[in-house]
C-alpha positions in Angstrom: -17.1 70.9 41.1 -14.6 73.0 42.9 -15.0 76.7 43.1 -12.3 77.7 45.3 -9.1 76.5 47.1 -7.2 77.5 49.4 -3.6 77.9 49.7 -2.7 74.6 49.7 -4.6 73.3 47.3 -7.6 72.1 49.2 -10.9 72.9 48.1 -12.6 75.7 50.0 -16.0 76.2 48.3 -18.3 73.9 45.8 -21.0 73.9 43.8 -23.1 71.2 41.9 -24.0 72.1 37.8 -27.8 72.6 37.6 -28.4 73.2 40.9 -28.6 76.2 42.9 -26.3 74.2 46.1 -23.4 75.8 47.1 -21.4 74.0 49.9 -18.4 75.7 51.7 -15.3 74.2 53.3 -15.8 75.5 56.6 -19.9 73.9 56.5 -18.5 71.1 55.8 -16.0 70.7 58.5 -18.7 72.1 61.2 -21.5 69.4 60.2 
């Protein structure tokens, strides 16, 4: 699930129900 976008509409920041995972944009791009 989306927590965040950006100004264009992307998605900057997400997080999974029921689990304490939080995974960013910018982690993303990097890996």
């Amino acid at each position: 699930i989306c927590k965040k976008y950006n100004s264009v509409g992307e998605c900057t920041e997400w997080t999974t129900l029921g689990d304490s995972q939080v995974i960013t944009f910018k982690e993303e791009a990097k890996a």
